[in-house]
N, C-alpha and C positions, 0 to 999 in steps of 0.2 A: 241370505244365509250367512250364520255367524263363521270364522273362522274353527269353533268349537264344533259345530255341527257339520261342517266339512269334514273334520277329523276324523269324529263318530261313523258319517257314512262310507267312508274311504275303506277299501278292503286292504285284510294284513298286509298284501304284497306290498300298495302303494302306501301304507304306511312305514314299512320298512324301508322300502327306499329314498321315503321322505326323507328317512332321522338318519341315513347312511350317507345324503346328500350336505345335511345340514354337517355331521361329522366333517364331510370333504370340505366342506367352505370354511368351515374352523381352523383345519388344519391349515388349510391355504392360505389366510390371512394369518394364522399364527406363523407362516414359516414367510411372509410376506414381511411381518411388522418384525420378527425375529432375526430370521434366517440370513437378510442382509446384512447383518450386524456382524455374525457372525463368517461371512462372509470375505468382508472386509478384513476382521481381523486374521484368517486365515492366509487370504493374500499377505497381509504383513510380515506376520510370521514365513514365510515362502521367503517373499522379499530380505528378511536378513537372513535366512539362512541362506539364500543363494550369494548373499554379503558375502558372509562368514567363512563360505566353501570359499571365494576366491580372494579374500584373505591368508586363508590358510594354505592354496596353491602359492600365492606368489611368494608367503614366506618359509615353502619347503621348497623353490625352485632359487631362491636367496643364498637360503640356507646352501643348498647344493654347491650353487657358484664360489660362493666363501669357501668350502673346504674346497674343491677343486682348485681355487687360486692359492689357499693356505700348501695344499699337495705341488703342487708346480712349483711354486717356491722354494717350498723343503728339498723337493729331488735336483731343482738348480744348484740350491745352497750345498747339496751334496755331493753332487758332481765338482763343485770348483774347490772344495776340499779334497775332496779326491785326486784332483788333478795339481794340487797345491802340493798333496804329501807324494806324489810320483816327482814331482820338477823339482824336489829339495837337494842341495846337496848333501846335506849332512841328514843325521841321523836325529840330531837336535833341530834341525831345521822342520824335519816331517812332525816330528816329535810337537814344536809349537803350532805347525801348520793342524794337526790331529785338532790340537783343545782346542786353538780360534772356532775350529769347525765346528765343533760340539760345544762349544758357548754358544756362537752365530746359533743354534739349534735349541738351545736350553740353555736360558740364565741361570738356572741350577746347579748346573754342574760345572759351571765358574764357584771360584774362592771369591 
């Protein structure tokens, strides 16, 4: 019996589940021959973004340290001013010991 005349005798049920089998083994080799492909590059993309997240961690945890060492500085550099213009004798002496301070702090507002 031909393949043809198999078809013919075969009632609708088992024809439909023929052509709904044949559907499944398409899709399955199409998501076989495909799907790894795409697969892979999904991993990739994971893979740098999970980069990129701890890129971006270390250099806002960088970042943090920097101003926290820049802050600690300023408030030492401020204190020994402070303690500069209390130990002066004179009024001229706190007077210079002031601007050292705020130079030491900003080259700006130096001449």
């Amino acid at each position: 019996m031909s393949p043809l005349a198999i078809w013919k005798a075969a009632s609708w049920t088992a024809r439909i589940l023929t052509v709904l089998l044949l559907i499944a083994m398409i899709g399955w080799a199409a998501t076989a021959m495909f799907g790894g492909k795409s697969e892979a590059a999904r991993a990739r993309v994971a893979e740098n973004q999970a980069e990129a997240a701890i890129e971006s961690g270390k250099d806002a945890v960088n970042t943090s340290g920097n101003v926290a060492a820049k802050e600690q500085a300023r408030a030492e550099s401020v204190e020994a001013t402070k303690e500069e213009i209390r130990n002066a004798k004179t009024a001229r002496d706190g007077d210079a010991a002031a601007r050292r301070g705020l130079c030491g702090l900003s080259g700006d507002l130096c001449p």
